[in-house]
N, C-alpha and C positions, 0 to 999 in steps of 0.2 A: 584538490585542497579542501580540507575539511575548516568550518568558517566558526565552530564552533556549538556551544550550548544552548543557547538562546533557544526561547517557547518558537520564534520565526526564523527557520533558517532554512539554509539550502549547500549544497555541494555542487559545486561548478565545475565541470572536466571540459577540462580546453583543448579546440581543435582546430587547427592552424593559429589564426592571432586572436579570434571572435570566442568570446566567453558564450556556452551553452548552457543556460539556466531557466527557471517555471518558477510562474509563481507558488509558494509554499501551501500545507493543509492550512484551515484556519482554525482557531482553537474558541470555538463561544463562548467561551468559559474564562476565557486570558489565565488560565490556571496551568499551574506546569502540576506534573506526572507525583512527583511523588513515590516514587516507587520503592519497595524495600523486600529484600531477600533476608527471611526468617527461619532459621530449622530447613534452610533448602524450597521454601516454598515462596509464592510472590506473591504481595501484598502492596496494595495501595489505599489512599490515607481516603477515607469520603468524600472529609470536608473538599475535598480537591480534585473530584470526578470532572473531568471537560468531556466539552463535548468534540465531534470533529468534525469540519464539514468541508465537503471536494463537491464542486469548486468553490474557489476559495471567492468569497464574496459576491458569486454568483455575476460579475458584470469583469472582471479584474482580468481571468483568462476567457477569451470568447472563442478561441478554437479548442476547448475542452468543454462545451456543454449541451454534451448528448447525453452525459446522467449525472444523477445526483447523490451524493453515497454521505451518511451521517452513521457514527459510532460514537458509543457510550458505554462505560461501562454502570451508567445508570439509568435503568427503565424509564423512571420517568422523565428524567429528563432530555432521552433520546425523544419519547412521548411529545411531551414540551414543545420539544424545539421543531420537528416534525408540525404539529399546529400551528406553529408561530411562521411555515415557511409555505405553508396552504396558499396556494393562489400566486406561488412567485413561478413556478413552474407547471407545466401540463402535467398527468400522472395520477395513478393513482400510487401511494406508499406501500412497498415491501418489505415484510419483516422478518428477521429472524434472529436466532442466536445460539451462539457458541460457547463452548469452554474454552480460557485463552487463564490457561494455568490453572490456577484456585481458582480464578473468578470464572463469573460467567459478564461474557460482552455480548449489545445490544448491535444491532446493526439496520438500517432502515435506508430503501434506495427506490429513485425513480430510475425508471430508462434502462433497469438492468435486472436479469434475470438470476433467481436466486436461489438457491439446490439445499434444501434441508439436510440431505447428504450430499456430504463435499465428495466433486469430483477430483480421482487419483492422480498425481501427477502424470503428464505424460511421458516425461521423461523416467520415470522412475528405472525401468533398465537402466539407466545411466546413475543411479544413484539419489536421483531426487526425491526428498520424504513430503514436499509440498502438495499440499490440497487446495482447491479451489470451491470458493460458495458463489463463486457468482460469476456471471459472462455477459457483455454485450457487443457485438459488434458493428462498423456501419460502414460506408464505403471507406474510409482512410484509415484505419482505428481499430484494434478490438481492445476493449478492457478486460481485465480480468481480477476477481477480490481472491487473494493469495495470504494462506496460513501455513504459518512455518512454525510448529512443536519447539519448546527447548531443546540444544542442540543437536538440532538438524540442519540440514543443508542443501540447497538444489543442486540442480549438476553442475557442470564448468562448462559453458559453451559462449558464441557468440554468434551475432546476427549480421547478412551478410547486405540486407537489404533495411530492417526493420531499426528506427530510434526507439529505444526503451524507457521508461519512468519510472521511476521507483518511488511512489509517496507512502512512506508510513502513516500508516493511523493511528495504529497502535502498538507498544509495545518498541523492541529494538532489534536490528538486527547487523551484522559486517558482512558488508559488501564488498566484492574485490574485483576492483576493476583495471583492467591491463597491469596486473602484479602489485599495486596499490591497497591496502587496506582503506575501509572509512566505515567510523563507526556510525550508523544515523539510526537516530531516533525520534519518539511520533511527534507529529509535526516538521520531519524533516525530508528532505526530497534531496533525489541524486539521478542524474541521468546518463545514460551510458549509448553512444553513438554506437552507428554500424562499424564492425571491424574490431570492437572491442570485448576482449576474453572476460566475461563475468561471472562470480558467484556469491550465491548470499547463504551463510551459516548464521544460526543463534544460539546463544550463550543459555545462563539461565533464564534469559525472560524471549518469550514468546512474539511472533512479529504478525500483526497483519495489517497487510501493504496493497494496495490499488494499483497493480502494473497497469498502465497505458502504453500498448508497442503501436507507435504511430509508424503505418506503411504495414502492417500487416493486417490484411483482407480477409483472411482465411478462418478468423475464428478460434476455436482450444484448438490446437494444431503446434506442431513443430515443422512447419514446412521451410522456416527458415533458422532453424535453429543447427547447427555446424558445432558439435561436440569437441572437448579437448581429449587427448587422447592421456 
């Protein structure tokens, strides 16, 4: 069920009677997106840059903080906000940045490892155009920071062992899960249980998303990844 619009939300998929749900990105900014498709190209307003930050308040989810992951699509105020957060976590700050349409976005993370060139999807035989800038993994957990190009799309599969997360940062994307549409966008979070067939395409506007597959060990791997045919 999709909950709607709002700067805070989340997508809940229910399994047996027990609602499955995480706390949402947080937006530093309490600023919504702004977004606007001009002449085919994507555009957002300044006045209205937020920032993002996983995890969300830093004390809110406590079994999500093995890393710290902040995006902006304003330097300095990724900058900013990175100083303002010195000393709440061990680490030192990783940076880089991408093209994410016309603009360029700012991305800055503890606890995780960060690839100037994104690594290719591994699924890509399967159809997947997704890239990867970032990996950490730990014994219960790997994360992974995931770019998905204007209409593209990963493959259609499903995990037989691993819970999945999908938190946007930025951008939007449609997630389909066991035949379901749901559109979510940054600031929005969806999670997809073991046993359930998923995929995520995007439109005109570009997505980048923080996968957390809680129960896979294994790291960039598809070792539980079960393709649709």
């Amino acid at each position: 069920m999709d909950t709607g619009t709002t700067n805070k939300s989340w997508v809940v998929i229910e399994q047996n009677v027990s609602p499955l749900f995480m706390t949402p990105v947080y937006d530093r900014a309490y600023g919504s997106d702004n977004w606007k498709i001009k002449d085919d190209k994507l555009h957002i307003l300044e006045s209205a840059v937020p920032v993002r930050v996983f995890p969300y308040e830093f004390s809110e989810n406590k079994d999500f903080k093995d890393i710290e992951v902040v995006s902006s699509f304003s330097k300095q105020r990724l900058d900013a906000m990175c100083d303002s957060m010195n000393g709440k976590l061990p680490g030192e700050w990783k940076k880089i940045s991408l093209a994410f349409g016309t603009l360029e976005c700012f991305i800055a993370t503890r606890g995780m490892q960060l690839y100037q060139n994104p690594l290719t999807s591994r699924s890509v035989s399967k159809g997947s155009q997704a890239v990867y800038y970032g990996t950490h993994t730990t014994a219960r957990r790997t994360y992974l920071l995931q770019y998905l190009p204007p209409h593209s799309s990963t493959s259609s599969h499903h995990h037989e062992g691993v819970r999945e997360f999908f938190y946007i940062l930025e951008g939007a994307a449609l997630i389909y899960i066991g035949g379901r549409m749901y559109t979510v966008e940054s600031l929005n979070m969806v999670q997809v249980p073991p046993g359930f067939i998923h995929c995520v395409t995007t439109e005109d506007m570009p997505s980048l998303t923080l996968l957390v597959m809680d129960g896979q060990t294994s790291g960039f791997s598809c070792d539980d990844h079960h393709y649709s045919e």
